[in-house]
N, C-alpha and C positions, 0 to 999 in steps of 0.2 A: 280488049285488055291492053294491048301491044299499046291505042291509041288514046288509051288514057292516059298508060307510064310516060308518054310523048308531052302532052298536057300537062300533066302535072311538071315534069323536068321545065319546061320552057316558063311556065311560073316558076318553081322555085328551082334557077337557076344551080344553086348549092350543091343540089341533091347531085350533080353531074360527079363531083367529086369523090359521091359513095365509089365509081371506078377504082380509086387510089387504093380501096379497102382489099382486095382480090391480087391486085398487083404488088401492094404491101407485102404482102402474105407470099407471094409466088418469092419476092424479092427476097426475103427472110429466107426461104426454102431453100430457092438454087445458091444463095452467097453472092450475092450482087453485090458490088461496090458498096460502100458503108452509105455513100451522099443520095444515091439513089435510094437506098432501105431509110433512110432519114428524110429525104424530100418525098417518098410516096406516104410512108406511116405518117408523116405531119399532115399531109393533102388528106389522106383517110381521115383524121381525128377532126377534122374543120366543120365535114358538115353531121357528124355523128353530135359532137356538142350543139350545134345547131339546135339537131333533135330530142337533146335533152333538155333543151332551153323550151322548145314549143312542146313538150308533152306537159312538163312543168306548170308550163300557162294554161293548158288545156286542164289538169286536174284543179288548179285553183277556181279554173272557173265554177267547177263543179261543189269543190270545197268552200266556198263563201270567199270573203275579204283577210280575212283577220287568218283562218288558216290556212288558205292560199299565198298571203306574205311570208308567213312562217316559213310554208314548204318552197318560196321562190328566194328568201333569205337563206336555207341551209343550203339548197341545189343551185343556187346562183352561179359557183364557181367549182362547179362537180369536176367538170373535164380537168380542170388542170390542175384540181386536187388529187386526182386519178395518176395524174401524170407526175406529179413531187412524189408523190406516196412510191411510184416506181424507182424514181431513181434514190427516195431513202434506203427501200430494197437492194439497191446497187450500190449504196455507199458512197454518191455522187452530193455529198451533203453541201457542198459549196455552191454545186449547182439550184439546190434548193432553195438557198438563202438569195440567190440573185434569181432567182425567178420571182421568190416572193415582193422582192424591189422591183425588179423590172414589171410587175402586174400593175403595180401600184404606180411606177412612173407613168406606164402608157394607159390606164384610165383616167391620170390628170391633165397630161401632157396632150400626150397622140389623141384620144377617142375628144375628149374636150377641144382640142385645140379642133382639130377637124370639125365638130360638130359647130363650135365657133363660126370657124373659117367659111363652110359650104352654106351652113344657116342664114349668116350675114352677107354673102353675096346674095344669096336668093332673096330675106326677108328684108334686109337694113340692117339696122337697131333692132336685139331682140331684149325682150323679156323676160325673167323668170323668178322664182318667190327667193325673198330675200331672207326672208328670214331663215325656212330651212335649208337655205345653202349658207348661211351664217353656222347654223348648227352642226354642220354637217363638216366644217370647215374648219370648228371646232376641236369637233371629235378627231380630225386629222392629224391637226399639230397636238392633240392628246398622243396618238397612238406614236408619234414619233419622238416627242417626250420619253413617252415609258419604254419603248424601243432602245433610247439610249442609255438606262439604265443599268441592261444586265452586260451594255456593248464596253461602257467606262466601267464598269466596276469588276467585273467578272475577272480580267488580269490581275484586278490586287486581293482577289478572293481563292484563285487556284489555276492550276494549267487550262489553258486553251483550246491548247493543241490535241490535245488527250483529254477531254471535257474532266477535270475531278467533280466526284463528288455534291463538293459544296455549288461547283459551276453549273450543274444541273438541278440543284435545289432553285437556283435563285431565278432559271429558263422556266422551269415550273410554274415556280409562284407565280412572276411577273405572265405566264399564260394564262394561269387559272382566271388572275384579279382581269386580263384581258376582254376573256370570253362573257365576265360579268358585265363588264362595261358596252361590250357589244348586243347584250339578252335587252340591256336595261336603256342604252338608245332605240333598240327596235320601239320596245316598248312607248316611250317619250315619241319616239316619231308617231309611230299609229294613232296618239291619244292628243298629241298637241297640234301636227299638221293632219286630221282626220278632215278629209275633202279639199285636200290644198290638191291642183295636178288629177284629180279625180276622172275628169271631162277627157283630157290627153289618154289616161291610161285605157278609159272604158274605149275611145275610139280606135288606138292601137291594137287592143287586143282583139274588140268583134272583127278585122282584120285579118284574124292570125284562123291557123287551122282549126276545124270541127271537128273535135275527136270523141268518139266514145269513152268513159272510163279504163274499159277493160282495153280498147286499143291502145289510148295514154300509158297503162302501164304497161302495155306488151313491149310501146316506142322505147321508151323508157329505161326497161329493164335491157334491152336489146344495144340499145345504145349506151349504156353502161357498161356493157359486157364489150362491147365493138372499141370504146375507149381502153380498157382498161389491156386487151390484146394488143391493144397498137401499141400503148403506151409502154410494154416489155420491148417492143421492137423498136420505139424509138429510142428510147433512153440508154439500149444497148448499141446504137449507133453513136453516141457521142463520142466517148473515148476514141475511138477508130479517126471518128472525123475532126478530132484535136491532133490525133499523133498526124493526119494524112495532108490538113490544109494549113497546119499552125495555128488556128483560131483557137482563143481560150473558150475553156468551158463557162467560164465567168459571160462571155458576150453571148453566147450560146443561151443560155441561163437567163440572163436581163432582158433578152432582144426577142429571141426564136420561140422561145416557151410559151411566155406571155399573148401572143400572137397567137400562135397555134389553139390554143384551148380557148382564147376569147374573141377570136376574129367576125364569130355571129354576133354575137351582145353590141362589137364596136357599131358593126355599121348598124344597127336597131338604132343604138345613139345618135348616128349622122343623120341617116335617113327621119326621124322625127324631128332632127332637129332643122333641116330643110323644109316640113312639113310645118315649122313655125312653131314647135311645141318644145320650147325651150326648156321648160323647166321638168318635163322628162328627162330630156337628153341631158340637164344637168345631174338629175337625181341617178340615171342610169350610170355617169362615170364612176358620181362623189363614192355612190353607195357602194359598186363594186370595191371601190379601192378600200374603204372601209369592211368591207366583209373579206376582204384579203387580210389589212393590216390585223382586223379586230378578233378574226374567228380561222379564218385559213392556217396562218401563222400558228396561232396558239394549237390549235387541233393538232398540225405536223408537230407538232412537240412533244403532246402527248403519244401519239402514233407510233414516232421514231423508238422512242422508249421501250414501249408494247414490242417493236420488231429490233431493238439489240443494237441501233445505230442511233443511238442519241442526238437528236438535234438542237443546238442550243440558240438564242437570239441574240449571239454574238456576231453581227456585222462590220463590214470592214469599214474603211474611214471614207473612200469609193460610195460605197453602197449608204451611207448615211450623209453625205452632203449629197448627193446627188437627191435621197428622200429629203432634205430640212427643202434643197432650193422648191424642187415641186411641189410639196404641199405650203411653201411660203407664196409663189406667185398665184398657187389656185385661189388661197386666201385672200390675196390682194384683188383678183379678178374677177371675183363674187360676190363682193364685198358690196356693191351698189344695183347688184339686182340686175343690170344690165351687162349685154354681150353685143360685140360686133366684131368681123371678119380680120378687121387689123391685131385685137387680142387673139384669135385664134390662132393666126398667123404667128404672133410671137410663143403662144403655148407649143407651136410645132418645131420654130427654131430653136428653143431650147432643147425641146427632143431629139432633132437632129444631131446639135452640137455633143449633147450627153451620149448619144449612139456611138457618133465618130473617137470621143474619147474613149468609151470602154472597147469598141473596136481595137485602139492603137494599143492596148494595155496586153504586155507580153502574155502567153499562153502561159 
């Protein structure tokens, strides 16, 4: 037994991390420093979403194409849905809003640019389908469009600061019409790119774990539960580690979040995309950032509502130039179907630069 758990850990590296899970918890218990309770609970959460991501693929497999998308399109971004939903619970609402940006910056930016960058040292000149990252590309500068909506107009409709009213009618609607737009691209994608990437994905996945259904859902449910524990102990460390290092929660929010709950999915991206299977690792950023802007979003809004801390989709002027520049260059760098190492490169130093500024930006 002993020298299997051995086996298995030296393949999947990750699993090392479940440690953080036990020590998280010890950390919580005895009142350890807040940066310690916040660096073990984020190490815990990394390879638990891991395992929500591989049960995910392991019941698709079993569920066919068409409702294995489904269920890989709603649980895509489970973990760090688990993790907003905490800190709406906490009233950390600002934190919400720049996480939901920062998901979306580093699956254009960060996982793109790297996938770029590593792919095109190893392959050259890569490839990928042009047209649905045309689509997809699309759908982007849509969601950041209708993003800007309730962000200009919502001051001349009621307070802000205190959501009135009318300010959460209008977070609403603009969710509702969201989640249709995002039911009804899944939809278009399934039916118009049906076998585009096909060959990439079946080879990726006979790769991944052998599970039985009922272990899938044991992985599953377990690792939902293991997120959603951490995710009380992280999000209760912020405040502490704002008042203790001066970092705002806003960089917090954009940078740390984002990361934490999506660091298995990025490298899936790199790693295929090294593998030469571009138009995965394209489809793996474009679509996360879209299931953030198009259903994450909208969902926490309706959520917040349900739990008494209203959240609206009003973003600051930070957090929406920082979205127009990113989903403007992704557009531009998709646009002809080709990738190579010098565009990833520059997808990173925007990232970096946009880090180091919301870094400088006072607590």
């Amino acid at each position: 037994m002993i020298q299997a758990s051995i086996k298995y850990l030296k393949k999947k590296p990750i699993a090392f991390l479940l440690l953080a899970l036990p020590l998280a918890i010890l950390a919580e218990v005895n009142h350890w420093p807040p940066l310690w309770i916040f660096a073990l609970s984020a190490l815990g959460v990394i390879p638990l979403a891991y395992y929500i991501g591989a049960s995910t693929e392991a019941l698709a497999h079993y569920t066919g194409p068409r409702l294995g998308g489904l269920l890989n399109a709603t649980l895509g971004n489970a973990a760090e849905l688990i993790i907003t939903i905490a800190a709406i619970r906490a009233g950390l609402l600002e934190l919400v809003k720049a996480s939901i940006t920062g998901s979306i910056l580093g699956n254009l930016l960060l996982v793109l640019g790297m996938s770029m960058l590593f792919g095109g040292i190893r392959n050259g000149i890569q490839t990928f389908d042009r047209r649905q990252a045309s689509s997809n590309a699309i759908l982007l500068v849509l969601s950041v469009l209708i993003l800007l909506i309730p962000s200009l107009l919502s001051p001349y409709i009621g307070d802000i600061v205190q959501p009135s009213p009318k300010v959460e009618t209008l977070s609403l609607g603009v969710a509702a019409v969201m989640i249709i737009i995002y039911v009804l691209g899944l939809v278009f994608s399934h039916t118009a790119f049906k076998g585009l990437g096909t060959q990439e994905i079946v080879e990726v996945s006979t790769a991944g774990p052998v599970w039985t259904v009922r272990n899938s859902i044991i992985v599953l449910g377990l690792s939902t539960l293991g997120v959603a524990y951490l995710s009380e102990i992280l999000v209760g460390a912020v405040e502490p580690i704002v008042a203790s290092l001066g970092i705002s929660e806003f960089f917090i929010g954009i940078i740390f979040i984002p990361l934490i709950g999506n660091v298995a999915e990025h490298l899936v991206a790199v790693q295929v995309a090294i593998k030469n299977k571009m138009t995965l690792s394209v489809e793996i950023a474009v679509a996360s950032s879209l299931q953030i802007a198009l259903f994450v979003a909208p969902v926490l809004v309706f959520i917040s509502l349900l739990m008494g801390n209203p959240l609206t989709l009003v973003f600051n002027q930070f957090e929406y130039l920082a979205l127009g520049v990113g989903v403007l260059i992704t557009a531009l760098v998709s646009e002809d179907g080709e990738s190579n190492w010098l565009e990833g490169a520059e997808l990173l130093a925007l990232y970096i630069i946009l880090a180091l500024a919301f870094f400088l930006l006072p607590a």
